[in-house]
Chimera marker file (.cmm) of the C-alpha trace (Angstrom):
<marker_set name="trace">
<marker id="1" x="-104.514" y="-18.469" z="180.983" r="1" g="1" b="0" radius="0.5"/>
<marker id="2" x="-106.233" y="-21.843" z="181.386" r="1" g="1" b="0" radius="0.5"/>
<marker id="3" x="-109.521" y="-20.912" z="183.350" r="1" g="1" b="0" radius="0.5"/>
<marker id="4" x="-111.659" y="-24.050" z="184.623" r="1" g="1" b="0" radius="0.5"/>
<marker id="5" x="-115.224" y="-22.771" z="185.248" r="1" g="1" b="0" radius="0.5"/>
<marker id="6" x="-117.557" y="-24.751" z="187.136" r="1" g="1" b="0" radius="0.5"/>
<marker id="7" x="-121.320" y="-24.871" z="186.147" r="1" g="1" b="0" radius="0.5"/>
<marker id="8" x="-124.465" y="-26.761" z="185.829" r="1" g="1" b="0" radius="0.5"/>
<marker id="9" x="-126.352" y="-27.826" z="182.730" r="1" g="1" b="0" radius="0.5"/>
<marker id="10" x="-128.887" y="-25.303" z="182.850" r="1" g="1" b="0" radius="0.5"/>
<marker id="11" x="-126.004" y="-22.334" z="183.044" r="1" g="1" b="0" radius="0.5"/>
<marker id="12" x="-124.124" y="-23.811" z="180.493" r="1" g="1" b="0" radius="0.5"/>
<marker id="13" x="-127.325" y="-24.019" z="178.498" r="1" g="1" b="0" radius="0.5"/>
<marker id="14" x="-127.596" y="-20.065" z="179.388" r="1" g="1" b="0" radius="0.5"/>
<marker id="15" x="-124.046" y="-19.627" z="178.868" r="1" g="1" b="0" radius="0.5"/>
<marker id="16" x="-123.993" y="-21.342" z="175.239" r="1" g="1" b="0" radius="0.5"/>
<marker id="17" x="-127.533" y="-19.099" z="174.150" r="1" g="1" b="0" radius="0.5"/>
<marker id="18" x="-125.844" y="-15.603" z="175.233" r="1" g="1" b="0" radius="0.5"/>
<marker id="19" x="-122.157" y="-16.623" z="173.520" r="1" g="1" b="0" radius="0.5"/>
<marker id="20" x="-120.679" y="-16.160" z="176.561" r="1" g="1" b="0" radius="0.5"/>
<marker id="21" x="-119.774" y="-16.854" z="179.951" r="1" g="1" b="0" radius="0.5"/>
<marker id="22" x="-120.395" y="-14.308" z="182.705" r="1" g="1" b="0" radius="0.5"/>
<marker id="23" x="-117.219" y="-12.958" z="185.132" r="1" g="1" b="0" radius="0.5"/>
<marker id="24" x="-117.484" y="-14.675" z="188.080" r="1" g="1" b="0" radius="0.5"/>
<marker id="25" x="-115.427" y="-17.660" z="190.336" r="1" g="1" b="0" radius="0.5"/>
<marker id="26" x="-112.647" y="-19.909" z="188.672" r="1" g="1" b="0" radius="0.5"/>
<marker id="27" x="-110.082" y="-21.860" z="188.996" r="1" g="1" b="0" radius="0.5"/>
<marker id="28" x="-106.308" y="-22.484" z="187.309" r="1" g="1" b="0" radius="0.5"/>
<marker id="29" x="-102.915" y="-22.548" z="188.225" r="1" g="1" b="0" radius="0.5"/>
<marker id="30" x="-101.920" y="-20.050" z="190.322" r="1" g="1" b="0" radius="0.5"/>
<marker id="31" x="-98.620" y="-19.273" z="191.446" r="1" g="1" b="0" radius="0.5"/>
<marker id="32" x="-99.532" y="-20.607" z="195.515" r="1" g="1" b="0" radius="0.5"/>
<marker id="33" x="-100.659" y="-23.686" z="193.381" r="1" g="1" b="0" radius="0.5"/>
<marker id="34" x="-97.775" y="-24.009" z="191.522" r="1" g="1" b="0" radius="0.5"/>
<marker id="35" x="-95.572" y="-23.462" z="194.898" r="1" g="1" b="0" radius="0.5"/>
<marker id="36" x="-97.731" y="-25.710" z="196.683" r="1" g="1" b="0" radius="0.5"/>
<marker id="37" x="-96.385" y="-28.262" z="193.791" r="1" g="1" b="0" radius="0.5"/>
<marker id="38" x="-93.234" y="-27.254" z="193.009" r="1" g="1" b="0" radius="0.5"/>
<marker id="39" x="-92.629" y="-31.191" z="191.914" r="1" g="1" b="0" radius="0.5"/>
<marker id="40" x="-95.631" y="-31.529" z="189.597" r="1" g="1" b="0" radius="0.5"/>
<marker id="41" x="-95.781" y="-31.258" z="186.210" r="1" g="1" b="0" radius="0.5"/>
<marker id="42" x="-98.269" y="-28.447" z="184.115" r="1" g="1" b="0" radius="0.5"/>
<marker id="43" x="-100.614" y="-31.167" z="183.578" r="1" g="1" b="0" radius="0.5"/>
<marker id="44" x="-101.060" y="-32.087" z="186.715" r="1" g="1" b="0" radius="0.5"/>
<marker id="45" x="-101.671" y="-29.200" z="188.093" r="1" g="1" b="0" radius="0.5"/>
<marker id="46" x="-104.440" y="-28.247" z="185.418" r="1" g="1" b="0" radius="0.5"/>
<marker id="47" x="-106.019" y="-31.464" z="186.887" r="1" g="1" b="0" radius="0.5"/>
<marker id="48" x="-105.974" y="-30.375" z="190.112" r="1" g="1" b="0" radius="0.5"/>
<marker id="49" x="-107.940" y="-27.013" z="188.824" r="1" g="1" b="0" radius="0.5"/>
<marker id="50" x="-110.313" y="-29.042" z="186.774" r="1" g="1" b="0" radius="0.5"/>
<marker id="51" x="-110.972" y="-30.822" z="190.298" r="1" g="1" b="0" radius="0.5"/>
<marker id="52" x="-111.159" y="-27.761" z="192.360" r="1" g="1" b="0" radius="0.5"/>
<marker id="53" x="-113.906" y="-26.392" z="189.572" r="1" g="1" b="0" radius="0.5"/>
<marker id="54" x="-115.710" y="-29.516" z="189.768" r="1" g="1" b="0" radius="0.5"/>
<marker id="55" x="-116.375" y="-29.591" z="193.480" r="1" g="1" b="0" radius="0.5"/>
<marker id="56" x="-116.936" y="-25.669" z="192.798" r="1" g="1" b="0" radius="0.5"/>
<marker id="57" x="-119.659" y="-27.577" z="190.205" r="1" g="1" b="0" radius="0.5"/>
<marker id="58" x="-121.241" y="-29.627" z="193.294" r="1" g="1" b="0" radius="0.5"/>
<marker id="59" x="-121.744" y="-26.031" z="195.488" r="1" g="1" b="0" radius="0.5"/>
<marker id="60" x="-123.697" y="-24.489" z="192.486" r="1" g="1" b="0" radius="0.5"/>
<marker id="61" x="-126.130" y="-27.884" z="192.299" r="1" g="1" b="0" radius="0.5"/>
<marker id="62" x="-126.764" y="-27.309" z="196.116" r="1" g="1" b="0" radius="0.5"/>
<marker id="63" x="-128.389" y="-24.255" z="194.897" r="1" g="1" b="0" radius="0.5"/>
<marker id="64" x="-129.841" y="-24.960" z="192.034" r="1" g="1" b="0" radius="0.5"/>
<marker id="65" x="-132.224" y="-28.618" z="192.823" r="1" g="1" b="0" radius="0.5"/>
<marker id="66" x="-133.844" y="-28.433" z="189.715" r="1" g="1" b="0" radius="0.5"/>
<marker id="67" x="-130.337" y="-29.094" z="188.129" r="1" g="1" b="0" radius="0.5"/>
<marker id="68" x="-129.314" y="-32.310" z="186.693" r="1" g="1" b="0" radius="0.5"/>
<marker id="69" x="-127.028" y="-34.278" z="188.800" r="1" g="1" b="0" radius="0.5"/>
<marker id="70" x="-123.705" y="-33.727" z="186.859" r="1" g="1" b="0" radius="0.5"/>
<marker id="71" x="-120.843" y="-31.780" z="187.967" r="1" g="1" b="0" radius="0.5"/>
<marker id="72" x="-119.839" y="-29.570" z="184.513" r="1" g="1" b="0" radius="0.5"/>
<marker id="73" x="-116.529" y="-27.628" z="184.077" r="1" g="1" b="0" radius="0.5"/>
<marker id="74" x="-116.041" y="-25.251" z="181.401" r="1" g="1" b="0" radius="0.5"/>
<marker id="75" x="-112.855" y="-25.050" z="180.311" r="1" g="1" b="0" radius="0.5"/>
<marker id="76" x="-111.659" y="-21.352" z="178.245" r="1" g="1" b="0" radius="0.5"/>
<marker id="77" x="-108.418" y="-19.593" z="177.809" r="1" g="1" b="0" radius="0.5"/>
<marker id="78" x="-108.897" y="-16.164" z="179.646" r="1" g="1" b="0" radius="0.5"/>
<marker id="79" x="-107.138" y="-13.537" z="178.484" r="1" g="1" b="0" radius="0.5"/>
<marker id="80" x="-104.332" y="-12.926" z="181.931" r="1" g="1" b="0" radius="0.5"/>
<marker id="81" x="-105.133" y="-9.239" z="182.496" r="1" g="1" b="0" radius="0.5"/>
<marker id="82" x="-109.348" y="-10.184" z="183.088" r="1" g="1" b="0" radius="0.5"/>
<marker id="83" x="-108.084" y="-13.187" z="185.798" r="1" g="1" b="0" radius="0.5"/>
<marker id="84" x="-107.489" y="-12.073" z="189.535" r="1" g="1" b="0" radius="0.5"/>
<marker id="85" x="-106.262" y="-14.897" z="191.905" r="1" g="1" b="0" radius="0.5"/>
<marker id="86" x="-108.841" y="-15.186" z="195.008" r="1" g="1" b="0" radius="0.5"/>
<marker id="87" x="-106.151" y="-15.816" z="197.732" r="1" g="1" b="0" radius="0.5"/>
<marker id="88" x="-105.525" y="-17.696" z="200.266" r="1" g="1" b="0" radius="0.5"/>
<marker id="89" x="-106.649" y="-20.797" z="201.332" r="1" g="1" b="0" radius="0.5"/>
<marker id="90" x="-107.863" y="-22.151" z="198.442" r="1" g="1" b="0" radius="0.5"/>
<marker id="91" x="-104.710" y="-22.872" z="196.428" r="1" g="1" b="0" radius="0.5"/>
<marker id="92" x="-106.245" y="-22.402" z="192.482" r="1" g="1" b="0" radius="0.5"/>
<marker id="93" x="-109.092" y="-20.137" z="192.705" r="1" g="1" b="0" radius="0.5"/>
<marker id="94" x="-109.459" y="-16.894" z="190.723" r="1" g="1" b="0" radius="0.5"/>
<marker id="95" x="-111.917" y="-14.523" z="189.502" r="1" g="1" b="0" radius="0.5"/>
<marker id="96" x="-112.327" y="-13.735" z="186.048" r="1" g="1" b="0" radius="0.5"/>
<marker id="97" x="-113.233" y="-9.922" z="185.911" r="1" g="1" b="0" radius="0.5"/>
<marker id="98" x="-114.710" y="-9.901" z="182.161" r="1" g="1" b="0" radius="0.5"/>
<marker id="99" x="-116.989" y="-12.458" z="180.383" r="1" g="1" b="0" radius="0.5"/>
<marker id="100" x="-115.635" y="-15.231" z="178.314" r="1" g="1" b="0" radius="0.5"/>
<marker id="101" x="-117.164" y="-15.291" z="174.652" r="1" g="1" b="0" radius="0.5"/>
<marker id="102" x="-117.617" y="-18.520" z="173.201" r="1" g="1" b="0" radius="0.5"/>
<marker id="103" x="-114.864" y="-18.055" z="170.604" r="1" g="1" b="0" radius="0.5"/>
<marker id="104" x="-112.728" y="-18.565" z="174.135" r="1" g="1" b="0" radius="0.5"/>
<marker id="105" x="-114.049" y="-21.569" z="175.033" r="1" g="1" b="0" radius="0.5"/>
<marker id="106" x="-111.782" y="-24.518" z="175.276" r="1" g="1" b="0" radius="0.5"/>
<marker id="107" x="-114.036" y="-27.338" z="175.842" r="1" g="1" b="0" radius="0.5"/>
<marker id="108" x="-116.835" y="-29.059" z="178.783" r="1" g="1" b="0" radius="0.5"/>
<marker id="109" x="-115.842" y="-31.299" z="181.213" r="1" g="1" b="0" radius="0.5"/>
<marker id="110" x="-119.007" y="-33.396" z="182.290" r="1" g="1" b="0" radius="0.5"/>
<marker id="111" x="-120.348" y="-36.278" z="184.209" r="1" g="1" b="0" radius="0.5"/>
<marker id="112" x="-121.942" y="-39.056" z="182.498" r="1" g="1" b="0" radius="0.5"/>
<marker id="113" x="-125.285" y="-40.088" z="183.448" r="1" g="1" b="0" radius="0.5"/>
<marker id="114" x="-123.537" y="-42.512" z="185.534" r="1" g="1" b="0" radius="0.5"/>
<marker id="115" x="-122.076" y="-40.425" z="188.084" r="1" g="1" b="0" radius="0.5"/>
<marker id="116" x="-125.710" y="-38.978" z="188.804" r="1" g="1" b="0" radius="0.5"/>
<marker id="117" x="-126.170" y="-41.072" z="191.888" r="1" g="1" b="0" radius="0.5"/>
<marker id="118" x="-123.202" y="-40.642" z="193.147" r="1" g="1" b="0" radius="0.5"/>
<marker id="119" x="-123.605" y="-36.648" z="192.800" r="1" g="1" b="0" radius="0.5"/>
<marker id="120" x="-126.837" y="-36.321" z="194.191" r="1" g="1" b="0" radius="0.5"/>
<marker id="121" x="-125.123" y="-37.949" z="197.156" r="1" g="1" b="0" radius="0.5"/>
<marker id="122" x="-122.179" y="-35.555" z="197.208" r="1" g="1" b="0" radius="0.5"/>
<marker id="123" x="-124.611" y="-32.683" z="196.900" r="1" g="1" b="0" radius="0.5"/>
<marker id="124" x="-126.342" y="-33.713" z="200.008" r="1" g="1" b="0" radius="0.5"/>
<marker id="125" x="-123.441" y="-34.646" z="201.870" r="1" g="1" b="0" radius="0.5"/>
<marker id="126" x="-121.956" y="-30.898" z="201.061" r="1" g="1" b="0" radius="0.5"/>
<marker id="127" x="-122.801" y="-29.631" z="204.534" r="1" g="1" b="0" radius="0.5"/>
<marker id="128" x="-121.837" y="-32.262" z="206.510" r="1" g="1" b="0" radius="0.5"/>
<marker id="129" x="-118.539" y="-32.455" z="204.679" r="1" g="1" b="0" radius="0.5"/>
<marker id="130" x="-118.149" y="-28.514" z="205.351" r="1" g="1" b="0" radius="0.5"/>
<marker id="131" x="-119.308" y="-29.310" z="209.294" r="1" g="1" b="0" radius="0.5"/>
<marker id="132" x="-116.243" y="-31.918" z="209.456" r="1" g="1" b="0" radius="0.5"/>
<marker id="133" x="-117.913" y="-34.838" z="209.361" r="1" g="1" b="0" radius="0.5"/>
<marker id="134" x="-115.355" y="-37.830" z="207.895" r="1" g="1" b="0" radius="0.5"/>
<marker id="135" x="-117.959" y="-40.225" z="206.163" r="1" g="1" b="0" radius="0.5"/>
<marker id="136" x="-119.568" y="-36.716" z="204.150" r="1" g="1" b="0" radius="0.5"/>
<marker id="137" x="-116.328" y="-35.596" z="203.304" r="1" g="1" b="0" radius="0.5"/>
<marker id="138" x="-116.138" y="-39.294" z="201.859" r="1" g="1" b="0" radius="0.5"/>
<marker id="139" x="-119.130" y="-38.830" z="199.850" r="1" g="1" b="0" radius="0.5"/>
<marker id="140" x="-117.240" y="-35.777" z="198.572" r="1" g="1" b="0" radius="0.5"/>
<marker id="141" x="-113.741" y="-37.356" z="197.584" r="1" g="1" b="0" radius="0.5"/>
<marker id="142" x="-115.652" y="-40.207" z="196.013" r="1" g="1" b="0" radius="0.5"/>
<marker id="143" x="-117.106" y="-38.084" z="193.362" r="1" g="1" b="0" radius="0.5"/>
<marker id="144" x="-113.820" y="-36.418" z="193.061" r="1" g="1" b="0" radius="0.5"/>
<marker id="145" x="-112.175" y="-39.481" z="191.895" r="1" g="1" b="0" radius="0.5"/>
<marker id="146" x="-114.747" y="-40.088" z="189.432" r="1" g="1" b="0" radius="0.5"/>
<marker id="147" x="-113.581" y="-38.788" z="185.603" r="1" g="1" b="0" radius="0.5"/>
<marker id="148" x="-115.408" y="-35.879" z="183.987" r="1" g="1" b="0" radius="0.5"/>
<marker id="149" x="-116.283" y="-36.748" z="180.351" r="1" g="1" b="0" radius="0.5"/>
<marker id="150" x="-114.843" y="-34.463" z="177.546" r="1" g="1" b="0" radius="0.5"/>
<marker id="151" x="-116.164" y="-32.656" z="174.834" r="1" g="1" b="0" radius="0.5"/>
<marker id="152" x="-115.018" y="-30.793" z="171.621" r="1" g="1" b="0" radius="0.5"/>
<marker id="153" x="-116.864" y="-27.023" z="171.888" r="1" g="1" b="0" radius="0.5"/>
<marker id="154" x="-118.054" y="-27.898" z="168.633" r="1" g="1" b="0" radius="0.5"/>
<marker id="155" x="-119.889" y="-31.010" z="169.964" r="1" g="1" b="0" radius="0.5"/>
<marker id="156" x="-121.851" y="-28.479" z="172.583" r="1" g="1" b="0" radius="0.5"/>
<marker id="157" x="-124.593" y="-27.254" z="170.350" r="1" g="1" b="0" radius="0.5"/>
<marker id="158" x="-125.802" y="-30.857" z="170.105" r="1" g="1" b="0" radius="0.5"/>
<marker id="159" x="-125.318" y="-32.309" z="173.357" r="1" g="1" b="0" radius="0.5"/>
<marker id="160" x="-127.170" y="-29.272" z="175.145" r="1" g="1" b="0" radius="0.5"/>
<marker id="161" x="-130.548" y="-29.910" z="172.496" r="1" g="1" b="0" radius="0.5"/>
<marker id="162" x="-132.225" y="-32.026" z="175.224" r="1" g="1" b="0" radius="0.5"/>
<marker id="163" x="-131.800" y="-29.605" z="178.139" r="1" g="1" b="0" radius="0.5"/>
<marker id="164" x="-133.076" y="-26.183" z="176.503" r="1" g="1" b="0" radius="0.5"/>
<link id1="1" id2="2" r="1" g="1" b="0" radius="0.2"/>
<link id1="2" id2="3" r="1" g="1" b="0" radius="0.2"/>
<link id1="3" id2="4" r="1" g="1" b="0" radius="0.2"/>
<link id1="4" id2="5" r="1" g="1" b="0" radius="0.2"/>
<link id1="5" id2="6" r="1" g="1" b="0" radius="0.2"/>
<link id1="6" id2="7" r="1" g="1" b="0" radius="0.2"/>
<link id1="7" id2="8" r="1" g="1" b="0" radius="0.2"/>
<link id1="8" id2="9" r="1" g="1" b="0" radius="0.2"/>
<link id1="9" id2="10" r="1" g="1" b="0" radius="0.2"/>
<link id1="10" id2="11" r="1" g="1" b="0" radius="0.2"/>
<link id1="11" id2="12" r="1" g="1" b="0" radius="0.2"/>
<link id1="12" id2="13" r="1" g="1" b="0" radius="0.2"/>
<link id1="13" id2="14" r="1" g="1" b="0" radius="0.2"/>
<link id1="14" id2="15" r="1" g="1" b="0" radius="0.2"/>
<link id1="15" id2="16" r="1" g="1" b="0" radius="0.2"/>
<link id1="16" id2="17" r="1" g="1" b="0" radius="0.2"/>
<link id1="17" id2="18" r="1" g="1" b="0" radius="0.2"/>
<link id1="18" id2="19" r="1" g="1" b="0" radius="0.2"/>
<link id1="19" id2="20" r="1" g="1" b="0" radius="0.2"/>
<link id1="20" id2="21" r="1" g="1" b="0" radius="0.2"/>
<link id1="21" id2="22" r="1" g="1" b="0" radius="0.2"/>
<link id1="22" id2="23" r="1" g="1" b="0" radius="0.2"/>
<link id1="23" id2="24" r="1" g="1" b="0" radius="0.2"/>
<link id1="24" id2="25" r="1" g="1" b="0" radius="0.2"/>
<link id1="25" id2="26" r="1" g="1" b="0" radius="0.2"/>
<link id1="26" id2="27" r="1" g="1" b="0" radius="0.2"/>
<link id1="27" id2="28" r="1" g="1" b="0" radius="0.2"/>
<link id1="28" id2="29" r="1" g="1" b="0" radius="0.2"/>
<link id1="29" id2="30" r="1" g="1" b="0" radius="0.2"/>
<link id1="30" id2="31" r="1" g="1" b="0" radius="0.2"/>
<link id1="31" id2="32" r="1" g="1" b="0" radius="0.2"/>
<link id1="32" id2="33" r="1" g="1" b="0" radius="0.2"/>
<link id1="33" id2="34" r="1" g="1" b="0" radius="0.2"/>
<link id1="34" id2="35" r="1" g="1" b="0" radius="0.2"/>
<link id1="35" id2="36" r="1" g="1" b="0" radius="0.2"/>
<link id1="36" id2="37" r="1" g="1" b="0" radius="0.2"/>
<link id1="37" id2="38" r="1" g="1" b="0" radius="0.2"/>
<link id1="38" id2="39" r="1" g="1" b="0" radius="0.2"/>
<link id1="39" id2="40" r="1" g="1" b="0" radius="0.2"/>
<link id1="40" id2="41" r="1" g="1" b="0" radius="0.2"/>
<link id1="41" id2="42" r="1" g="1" b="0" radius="0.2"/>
<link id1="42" id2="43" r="1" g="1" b="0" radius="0.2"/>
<link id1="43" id2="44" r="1" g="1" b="0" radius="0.2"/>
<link id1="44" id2="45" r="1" g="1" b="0" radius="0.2"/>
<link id1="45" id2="46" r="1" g="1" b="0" radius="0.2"/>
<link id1="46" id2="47" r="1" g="1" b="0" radius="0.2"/>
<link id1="47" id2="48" r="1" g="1" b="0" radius="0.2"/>
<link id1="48" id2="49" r="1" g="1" b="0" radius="0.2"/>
<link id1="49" id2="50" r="1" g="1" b="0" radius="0.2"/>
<link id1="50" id2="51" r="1" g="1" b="0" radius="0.2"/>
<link id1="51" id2="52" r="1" g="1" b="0" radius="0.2"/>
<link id1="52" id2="53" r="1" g="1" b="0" radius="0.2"/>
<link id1="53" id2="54" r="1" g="1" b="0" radius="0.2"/>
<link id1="54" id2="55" r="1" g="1" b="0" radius="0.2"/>
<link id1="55" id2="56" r="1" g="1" b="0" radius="0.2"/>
<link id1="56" id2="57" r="1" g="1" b="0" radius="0.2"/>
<link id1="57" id2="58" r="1" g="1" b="0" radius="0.2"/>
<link id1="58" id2="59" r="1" g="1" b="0" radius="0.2"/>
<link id1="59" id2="60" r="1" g="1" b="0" radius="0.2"/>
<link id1="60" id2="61" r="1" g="1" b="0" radius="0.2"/>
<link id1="61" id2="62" r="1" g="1" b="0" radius="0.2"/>
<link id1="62" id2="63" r="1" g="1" b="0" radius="0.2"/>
<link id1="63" id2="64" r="1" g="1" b="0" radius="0.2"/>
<link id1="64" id2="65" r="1" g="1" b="0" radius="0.2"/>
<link id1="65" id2="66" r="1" g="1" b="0" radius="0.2"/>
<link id1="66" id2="67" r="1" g="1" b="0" radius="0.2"/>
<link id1="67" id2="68" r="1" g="1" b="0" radius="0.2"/>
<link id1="68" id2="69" r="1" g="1" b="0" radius="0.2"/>
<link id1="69" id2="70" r="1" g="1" b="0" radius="0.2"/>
<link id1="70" id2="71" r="1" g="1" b="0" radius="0.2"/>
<link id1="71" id2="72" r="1" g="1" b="0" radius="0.2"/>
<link id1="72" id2="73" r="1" g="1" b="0" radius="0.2"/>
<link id1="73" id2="74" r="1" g="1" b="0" radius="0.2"/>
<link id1="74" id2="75" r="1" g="1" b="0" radius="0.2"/>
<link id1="75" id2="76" r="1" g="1" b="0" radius="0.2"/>
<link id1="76" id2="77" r="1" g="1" b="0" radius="0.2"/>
<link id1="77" id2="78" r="1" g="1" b="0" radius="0.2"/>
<link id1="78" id2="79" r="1" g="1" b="0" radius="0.2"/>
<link id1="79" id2="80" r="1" g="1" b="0" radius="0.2"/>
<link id1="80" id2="81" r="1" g="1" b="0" radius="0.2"/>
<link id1="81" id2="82" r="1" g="1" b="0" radius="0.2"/>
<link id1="82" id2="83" r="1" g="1" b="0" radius="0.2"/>
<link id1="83" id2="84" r="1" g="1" b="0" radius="0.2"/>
<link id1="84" id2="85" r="1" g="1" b="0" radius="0.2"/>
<link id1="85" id2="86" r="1" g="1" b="0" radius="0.2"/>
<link id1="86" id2="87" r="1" g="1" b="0" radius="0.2"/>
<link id1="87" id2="88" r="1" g="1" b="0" radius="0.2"/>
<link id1="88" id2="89" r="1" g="1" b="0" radius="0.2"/>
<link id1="89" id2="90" r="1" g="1" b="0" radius="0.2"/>
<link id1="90" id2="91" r="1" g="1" b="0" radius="0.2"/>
<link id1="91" id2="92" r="1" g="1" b="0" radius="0.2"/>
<link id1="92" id2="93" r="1" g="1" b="0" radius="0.2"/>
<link id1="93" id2="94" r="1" g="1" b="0" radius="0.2"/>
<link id1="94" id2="95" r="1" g="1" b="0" radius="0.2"/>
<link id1="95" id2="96" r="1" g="1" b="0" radius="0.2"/>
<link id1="96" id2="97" r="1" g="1" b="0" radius="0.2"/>
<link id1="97" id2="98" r="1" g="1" b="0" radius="0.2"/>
<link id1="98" id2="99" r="1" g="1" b="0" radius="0.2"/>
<link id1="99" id2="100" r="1" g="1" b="0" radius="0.2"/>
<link id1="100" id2="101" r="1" g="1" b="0" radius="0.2"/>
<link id1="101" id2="102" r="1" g="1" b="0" radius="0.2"/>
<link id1="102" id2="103" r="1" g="1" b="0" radius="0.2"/>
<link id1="103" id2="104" r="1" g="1" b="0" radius="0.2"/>
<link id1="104" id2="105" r="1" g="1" b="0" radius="0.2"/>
<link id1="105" id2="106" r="1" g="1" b="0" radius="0.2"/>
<link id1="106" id2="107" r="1" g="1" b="0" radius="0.2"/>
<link id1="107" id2="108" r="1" g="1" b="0" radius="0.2"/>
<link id1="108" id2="109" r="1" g="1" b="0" radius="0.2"/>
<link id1="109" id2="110" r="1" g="1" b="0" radius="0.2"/>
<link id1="110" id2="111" r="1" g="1" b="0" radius="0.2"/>
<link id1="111" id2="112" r="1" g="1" b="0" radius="0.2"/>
<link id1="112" id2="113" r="1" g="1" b="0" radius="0.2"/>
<link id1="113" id2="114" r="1" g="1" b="0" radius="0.2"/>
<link id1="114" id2="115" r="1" g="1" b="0" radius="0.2"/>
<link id1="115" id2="116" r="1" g="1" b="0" radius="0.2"/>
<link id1="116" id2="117" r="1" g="1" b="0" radius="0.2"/>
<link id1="117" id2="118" r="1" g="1" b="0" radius="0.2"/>
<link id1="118" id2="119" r="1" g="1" b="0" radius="0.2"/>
<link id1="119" id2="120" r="1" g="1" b="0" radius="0.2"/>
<link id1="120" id2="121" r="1" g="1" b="0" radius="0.2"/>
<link id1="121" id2="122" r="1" g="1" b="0" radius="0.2"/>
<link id1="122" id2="123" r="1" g="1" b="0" radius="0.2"/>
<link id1="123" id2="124" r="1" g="1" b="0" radius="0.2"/>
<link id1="124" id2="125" r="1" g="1" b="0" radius="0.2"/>
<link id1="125" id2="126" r="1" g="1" b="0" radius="0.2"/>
<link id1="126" id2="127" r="1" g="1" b="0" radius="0.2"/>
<link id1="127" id2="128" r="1" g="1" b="0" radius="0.2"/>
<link id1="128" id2="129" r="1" g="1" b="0" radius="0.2"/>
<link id1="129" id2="130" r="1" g="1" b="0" radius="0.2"/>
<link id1="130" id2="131" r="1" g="1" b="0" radius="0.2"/>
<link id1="131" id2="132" r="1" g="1" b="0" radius="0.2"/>
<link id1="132" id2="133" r="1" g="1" b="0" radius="0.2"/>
<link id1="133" id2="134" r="1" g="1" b="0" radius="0.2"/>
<link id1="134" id2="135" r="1" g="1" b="0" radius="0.2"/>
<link id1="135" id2="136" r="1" g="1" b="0" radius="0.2"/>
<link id1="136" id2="137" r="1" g="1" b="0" radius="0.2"/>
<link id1="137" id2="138" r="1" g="1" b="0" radius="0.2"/>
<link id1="138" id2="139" r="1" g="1" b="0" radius="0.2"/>
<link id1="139" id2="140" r="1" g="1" b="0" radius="0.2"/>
<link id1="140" id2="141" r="1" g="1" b="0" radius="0.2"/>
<link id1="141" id2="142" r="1" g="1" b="0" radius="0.2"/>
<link id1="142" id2="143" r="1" g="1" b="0" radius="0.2"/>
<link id1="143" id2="144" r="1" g="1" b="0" radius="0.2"/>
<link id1="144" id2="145" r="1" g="1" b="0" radius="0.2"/>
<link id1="145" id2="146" r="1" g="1" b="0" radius="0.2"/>
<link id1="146" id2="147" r="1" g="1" b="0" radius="0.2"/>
<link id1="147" id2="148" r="1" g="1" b="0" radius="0.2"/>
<link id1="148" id2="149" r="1" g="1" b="0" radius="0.2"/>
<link id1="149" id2="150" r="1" g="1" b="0" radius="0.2"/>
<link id1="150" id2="151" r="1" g="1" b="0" radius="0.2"/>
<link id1="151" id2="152" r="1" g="1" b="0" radius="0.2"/>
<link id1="152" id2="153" r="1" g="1" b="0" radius="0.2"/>
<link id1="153" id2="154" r="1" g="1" b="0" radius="0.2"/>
<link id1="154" id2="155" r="1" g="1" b="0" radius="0.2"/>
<link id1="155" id2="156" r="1" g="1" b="0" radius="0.2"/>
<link id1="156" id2="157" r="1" g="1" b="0" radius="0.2"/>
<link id1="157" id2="158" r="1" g="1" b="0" radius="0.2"/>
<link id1="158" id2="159" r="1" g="1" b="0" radius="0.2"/>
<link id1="159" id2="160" r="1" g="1" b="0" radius="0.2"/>
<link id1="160" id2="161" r="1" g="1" b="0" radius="0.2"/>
<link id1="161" id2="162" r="1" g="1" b="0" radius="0.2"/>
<link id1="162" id2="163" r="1" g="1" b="0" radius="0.2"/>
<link id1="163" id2="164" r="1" g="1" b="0" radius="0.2"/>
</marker_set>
């Protein structure tokens, strides 16, 4: 199964050094997802998990304000057995009960250092947006709509360098 994984730099960084990924949150097509589009196509529902894992991305860089402002998705093929769906509300989260070696890895979904403003705005605007408020929840759609970068896992090694 398709697992998107939402991170920061400095995890990934971690993440990459250990060969692996820790158990932990996810998210990927579900069956409530795939009800909840019973019209859509595969692909689009992946891209509504990469999208769930990147706001999933904007929750860890509330906690972390050391972090560079980029929203980062890891994307690996779990094996099904090791991935639990969460449950209701949230229509593609999971849990991944075993950790991911890199040899599972798919590839990184990333923001350029052009969405960094606009994160760092999201970020801020998280509990605001959680409290109801329309123009944060703005803030937070905004940097949904913005396109993650890809990148090959082999590419990793060397676009990580500057951040160890």
């Amino acid at each position: 199964m398709r697992v998107y994984l939402p991170a920061t730099l400095p995890m990934l960084v971690g993440w990459l050094a250990a060969g692996q990924a820790p158990p932990g949150p996810g998210h990927a097509v579900t069956p409530t997802l795939r009800e909840y589009f019973r019209d859509g196509g595969e692909e689009e529902m992946e891209y509504v998990a990469q999208i769930a894992a990147g706001r999933g991305a904007l929750d860890l860089l509330a906690s972390d304000p050391a972090a560079p402002r980029r929203r980062v998705v890891l994307a690996v093929d779990a094996p099904d057995p090791d991935v639990a769906v969460a449950g209701a509300p949230a229509r593609a989260e999971v849990v991944v009960g075993a950790p991911l070696p890199f040899a599972r890895w798919a590839s990184v979904l990333l923001d350029g250092a052009d969405a960094e403003a606009a994160v760092r705005h999201a970020v801020r605007s998280l509990p605001a947006a959680v409290a109801g408020d329309d123009d944060a929840a703005f803030a937070l759609d905004e940097v949904a709509s913005m396109e993650l970068g890809w990148w090959a896992v082999q590419e990793m090694e060397s676009l990580f360098d500057e951040h160890r």
